[in-house]
Each structure stands twice: as structure tokens, then as C-alpha cells.
C-alpha positions in Angstrom: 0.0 0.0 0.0 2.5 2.6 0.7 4.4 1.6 -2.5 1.2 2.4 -4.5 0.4 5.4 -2.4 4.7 6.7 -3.4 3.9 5.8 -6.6 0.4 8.4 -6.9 2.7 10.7 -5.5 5.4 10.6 -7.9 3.1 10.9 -11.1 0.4 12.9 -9.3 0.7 15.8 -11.6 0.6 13.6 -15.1 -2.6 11.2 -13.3 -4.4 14.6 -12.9 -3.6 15.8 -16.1 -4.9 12.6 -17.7 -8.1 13.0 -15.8 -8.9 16.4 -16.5 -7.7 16.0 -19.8 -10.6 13.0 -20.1 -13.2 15.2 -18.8 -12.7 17.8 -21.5 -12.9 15.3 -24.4 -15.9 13.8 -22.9 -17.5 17.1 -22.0 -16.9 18.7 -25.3 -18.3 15.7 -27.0 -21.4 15.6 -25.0 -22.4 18.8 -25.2 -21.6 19.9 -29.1 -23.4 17.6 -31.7 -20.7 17.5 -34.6 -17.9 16.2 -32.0 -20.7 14.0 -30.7 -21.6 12.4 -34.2 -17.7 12.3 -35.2 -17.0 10.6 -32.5 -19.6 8.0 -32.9 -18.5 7.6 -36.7 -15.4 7.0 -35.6 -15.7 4.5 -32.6 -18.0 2.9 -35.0 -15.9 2.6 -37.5 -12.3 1.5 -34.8 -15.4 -1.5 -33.5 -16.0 -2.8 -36.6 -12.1 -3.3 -37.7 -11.7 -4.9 -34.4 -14.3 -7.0 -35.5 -13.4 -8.2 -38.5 -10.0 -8.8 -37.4 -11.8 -10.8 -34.5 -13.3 -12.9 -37.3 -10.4 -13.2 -39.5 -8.4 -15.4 -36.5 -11.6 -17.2 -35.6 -11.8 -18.2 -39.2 -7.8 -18.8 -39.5 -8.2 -20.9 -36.4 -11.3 -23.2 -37.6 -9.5 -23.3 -40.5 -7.9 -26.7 -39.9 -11.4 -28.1 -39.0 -12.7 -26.8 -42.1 -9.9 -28.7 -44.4 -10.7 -32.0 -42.7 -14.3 -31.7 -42.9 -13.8 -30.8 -47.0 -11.5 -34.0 -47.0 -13.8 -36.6 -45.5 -16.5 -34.8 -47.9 -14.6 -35.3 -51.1 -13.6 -38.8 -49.9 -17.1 -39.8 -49.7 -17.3 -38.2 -53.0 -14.8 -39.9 -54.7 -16.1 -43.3 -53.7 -19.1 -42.9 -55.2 -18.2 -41.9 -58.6 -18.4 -44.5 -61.5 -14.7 -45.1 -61.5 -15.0 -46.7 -57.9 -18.0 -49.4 -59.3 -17.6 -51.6 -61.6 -20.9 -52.6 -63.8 -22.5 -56.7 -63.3 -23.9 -56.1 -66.6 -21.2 -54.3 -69.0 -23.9 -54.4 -72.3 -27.0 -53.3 -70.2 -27.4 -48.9 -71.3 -29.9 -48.6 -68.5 -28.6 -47.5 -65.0 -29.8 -49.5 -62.2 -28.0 -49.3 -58.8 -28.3 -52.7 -58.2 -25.9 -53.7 -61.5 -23.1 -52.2 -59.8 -20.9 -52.7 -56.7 -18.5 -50.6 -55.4 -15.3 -51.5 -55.9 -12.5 -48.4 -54.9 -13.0 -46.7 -51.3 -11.2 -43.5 -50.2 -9.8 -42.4 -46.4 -8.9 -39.4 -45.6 -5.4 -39.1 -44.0 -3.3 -36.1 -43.0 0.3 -35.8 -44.1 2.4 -35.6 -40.9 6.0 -35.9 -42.2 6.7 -35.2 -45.9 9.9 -35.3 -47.9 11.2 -33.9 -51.5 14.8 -33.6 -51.4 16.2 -37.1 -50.9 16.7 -39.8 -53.8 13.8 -41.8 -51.4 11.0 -39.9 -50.2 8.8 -40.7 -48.1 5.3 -39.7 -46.0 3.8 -40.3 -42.7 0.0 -40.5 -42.2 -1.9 -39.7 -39.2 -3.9 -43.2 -40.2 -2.9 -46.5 -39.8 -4.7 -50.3 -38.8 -7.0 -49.4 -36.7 -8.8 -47.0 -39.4 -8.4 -49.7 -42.0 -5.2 -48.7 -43.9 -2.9 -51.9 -45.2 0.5 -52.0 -47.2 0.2 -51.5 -50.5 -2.5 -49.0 -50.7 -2.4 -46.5 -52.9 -2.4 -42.7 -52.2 -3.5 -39.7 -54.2 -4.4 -35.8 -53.5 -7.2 -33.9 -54.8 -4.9 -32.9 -57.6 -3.1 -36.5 -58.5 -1.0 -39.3 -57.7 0.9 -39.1 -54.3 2.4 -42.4 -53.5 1.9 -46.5 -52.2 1.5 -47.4 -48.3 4.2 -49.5 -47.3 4.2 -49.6 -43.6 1.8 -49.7 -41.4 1.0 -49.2 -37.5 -2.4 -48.9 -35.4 -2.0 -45.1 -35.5 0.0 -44.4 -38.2 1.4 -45.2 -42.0 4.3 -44.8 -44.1 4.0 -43.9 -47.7 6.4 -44.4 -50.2 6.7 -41.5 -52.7 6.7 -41.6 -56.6 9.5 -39.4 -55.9 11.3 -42.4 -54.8 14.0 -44.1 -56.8 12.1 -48.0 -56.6 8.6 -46.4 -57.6 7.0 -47.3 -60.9 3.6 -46.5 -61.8 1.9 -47.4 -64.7 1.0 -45.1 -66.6 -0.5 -44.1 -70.0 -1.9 -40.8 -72.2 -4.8 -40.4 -71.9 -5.3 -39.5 -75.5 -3.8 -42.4 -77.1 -3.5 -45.2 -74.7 0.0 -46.0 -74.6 1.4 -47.1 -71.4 4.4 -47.7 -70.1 6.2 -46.8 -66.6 6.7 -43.9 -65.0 9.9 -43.2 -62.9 11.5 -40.1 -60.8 14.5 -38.7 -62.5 15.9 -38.4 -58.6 16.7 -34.2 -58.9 13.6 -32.4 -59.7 10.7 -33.2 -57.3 8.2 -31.2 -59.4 8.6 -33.8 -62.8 9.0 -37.5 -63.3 9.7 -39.8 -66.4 7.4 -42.1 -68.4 9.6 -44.6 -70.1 8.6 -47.5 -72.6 6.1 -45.9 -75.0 7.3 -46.7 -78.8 8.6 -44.4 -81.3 5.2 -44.4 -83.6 2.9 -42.9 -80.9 2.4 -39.4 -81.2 2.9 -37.0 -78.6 2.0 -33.4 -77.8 3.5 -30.9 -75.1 0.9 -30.5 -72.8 -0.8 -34.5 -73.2 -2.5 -35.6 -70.0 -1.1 -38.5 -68.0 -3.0 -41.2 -66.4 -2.7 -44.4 -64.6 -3.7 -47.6 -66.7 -5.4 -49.1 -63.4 -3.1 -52.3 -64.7 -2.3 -52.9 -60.7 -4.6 -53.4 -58.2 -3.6 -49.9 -56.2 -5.0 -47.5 -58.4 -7.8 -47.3 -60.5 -7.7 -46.0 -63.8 -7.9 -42.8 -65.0 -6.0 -41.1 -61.9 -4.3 -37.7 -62.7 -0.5 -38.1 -62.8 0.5 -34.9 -64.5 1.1 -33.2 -68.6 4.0 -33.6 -71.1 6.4 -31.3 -70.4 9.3 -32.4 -73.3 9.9 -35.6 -74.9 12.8 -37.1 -77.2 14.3 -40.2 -79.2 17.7 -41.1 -78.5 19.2 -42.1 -82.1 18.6 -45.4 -82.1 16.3 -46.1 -79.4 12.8 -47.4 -80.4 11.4 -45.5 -77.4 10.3 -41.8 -76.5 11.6 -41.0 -73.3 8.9 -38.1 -72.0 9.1 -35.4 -69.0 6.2 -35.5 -67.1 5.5 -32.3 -65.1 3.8 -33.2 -62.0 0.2 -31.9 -61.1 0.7 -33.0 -57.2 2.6 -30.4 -55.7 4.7 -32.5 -52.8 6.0 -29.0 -51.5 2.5 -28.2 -50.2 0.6 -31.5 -49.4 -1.4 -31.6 -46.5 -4.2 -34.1 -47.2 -4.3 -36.9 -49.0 -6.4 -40.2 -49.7 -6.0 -43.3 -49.5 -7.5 -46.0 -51.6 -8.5 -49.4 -51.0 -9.6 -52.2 -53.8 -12.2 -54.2 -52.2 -11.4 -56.9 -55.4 -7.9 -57.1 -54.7 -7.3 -60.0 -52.6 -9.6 -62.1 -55.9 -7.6 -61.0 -58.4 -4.5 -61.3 -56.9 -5.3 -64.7 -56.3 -6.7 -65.4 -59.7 -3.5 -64.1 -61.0 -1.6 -66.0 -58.5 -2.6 -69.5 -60.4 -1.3 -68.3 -63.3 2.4 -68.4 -61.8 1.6 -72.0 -59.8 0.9 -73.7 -63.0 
């Protein structure tokens, strides 16, 4: 107490100052109308920045909840779009629900640990067993091909990149249909290379790239990325082509994962072929 009271006593002339200084500003406002409505225009005005700074970090800060919600959404969404059935009656032109069965389904995951700058990347997921994610699953964005599950935990996955010097997709253009398979070039994290398509197809700068849905990890049709060059070495019977990527892996932040309810048959089916 006597500290505070030493403390009035040391600033005593500036506190009365500020208080008489107060009373004149609030007395000349009150009693003279222009002051009085410039005042309220103005306090006006200094509430309703404070505002809609208030609700620029309340939106920042739901913001996170807002991107998973949209992820689960367009997970939903992609699993029920025709590419995820497959038809029971392949020559029947009428839709009926009931002559297809799903056969892709999508999970949302979060990318926890991401990298671009080795000659093997690799992800984490914030998903693993116990939300139904095996190895060998394959991974996308909403803007193309990320990658293949290869380990897995009860919480959480590993994802092995395409950026990864053992990855090969395969792939095709869209346009044409040639396939072949597409491998990182181990510098640029941005492109890739599709290797194996013959000298007679034709290619354009700017052709799309898709998977063939050949393996049982993706389906077919997934965005992969666009011609960026392509060349024949003298010689060679084969373009090699630069595939600019459409997945930005600088930015990624949610992904999905896919799972091929027909898998384990055809695997099996094709596994007969090598017994006999």
C-alpha cells in the first residue's frame, strides 16, 4: 500500500492531467453535436475493424477443421463416382443401382512428415490399422498421384513416394492409350519420367497423364501430370517423355487413401497363373 500510495505521489501531476484531460474530451463531445456524431463515426468505425480482425483469427483458427471436414467430404465423393464401381452387366445402357458394386473406397489421412529432397521420399500418415489402412494402398491428393502405403502401424502409415527411386507407376496418355512406366528422375521433385512408350505414338506438349489401373492400387484414369518435353535417343525405339507433375509434394497436406475391395480375388486369380 505505501508503495502504491509513493507511486500516486510521484506521477500525481501527469494522473491529474490525464483526468482532467478526459473530462474535457468527454465534456466537449457531449455537449456539441458534430464532435458527438464524429466521435460515434469514428468509434464505429475502430469497432468494426476490431471485428473483422476478431473474425479473420476465428476463421484462420477453424480453419484446420474446415480442411478436414472438406477431406472426408470429397472422400465420400470420390467413392461414389463411376470409376469406384464396376458394372455386373457391362452391355446393359440402362442405370440400375443394383448392377453395380463398389469397388475403390477412399480415407482421408493427414500428411504428418513429408519429404522432397532425398533420392527416397517418403510420408507419414496420421492413419494407420486401426482406421483400416494396409500395405500397398495407394495414395492420391485432390490434384493426383501421391504415393503407395508400405508400412503400417495402429495409429499411423508410411507412404512411399513416386519421388522415390524403386517407384513405378503405370501409366498411360490419356489420349492415345500408350502405357508404359513412370519413374523419378531423382533431382527435380516437381517432374518424373514415363519410359517405354514406342517411337510411332504421337505425342504433344501439354498431353495428360494417367494411370492404366493395370495394378490393383490405383484405379484407372487417376491424374499423374502433362508432357512437359519428350525425345528419341538415335537409335532407341522408345520416346523418353518429362512429365511435369500436377501433385505439388512441397504443399501436401491431405491426402487419400484407396482401397480395392477386389484385390485379394484378383490377386489370387493371378496368382494361379504363376503356380501352374
Amino acid at each position: 500500500m505505501r508503495n502504491l500510495f509513493l507511486l500516486i505521489w510521484k506521477y500525481y501531476f501527469f494522473i491529474l492531467f490525464v483526468i482532467f484531460e478526459v473530462t474535457c474530451v468527454y465534456l466537449l463531445i457531449k455537449n456539441n453535436s458534430y464532435h458527438n456524431s464524429g466521435f460515434i463515426n469514428s468509434s464505429n468505425k475502430v469497432a468494426a475493424e476490431m471485428l473483422s480482425t476478431v473474425n479473420s483469427a476465428r476463421e484462420f483458427i477453424n480453419l484446420k477443421s474446415e480442411n478436414e471436414y472438406l477431406a472426408r467430404e470429397n472422400a465420400e465423393i470420390m467413392s461414389m463416382l463411376p470409376e469406384s464401381y464396376y458394372s455386373l452387366d457391362p452391355d446393359s445402357g440402362f442405370v440400375n443401382d443394383s448392377l453395380f458394386r463398389q469397388h475403390y473406397i477412399y480415407f482421408t489421412a493427414k500428411v504428418i512428415n513429408n519429404s522432397v529432397n532425398r533420392r527416397n521420399n517418403y510420408l507419414t500418415l496420421d492413419k494407420g490399422g486401426i482406421h483400416g489402412i494396409e500395405p500397398e494402398m495407394g495414395v492420391i491428393s485432390s490434384t493426383g498421384l501421391v504415393g503407395i502405403v508400405k508400412d503400417v502401424s495402429d495409429h499411423f502409415c508410411t507412404v512411399k513416394s513416386i519421388l522415390h527411386k524403386q517407384s513405378s507407376i503405370s501409366s498411360k496418355l490419356k489420349g492415345s492409350g500408350f502405357f508404359g512406366a513412370l519413374v523419378w528422375n531423382g533431382t527435380d521433385p516437381t517432374e518424373v519420367t514415363l519410359q517405354d512408350i514406342p517411337k510411332n505414338a504421337v505425342i504433344d506438349i501439354g498431353d495428360t497423364i494417367v494411370t492404366t489401373g493395370y495394378s490393383t492400387i490405383f484405379p484407372e484414369g487417376l491424374m499423374i501430370g502433362t508432357v512437359k518435353e519428350h525425345d528419341i535417343k538415335p537409335g532407341d525405339n522408345f520416346h523418353i517423355i518429362t512429365v511435369r507433375l500436377s501433385t505439388n509434394f512441397n504443399t501436401l497436406s491431405h491426402v487419400y487413401v484407396i482401397e480395392n475391395l477386389l484385390k485379394e480375388e484378383r490377386q489370387n486369380l493371378e496368382a494361379m497363373l504363376n503356380d501352374n
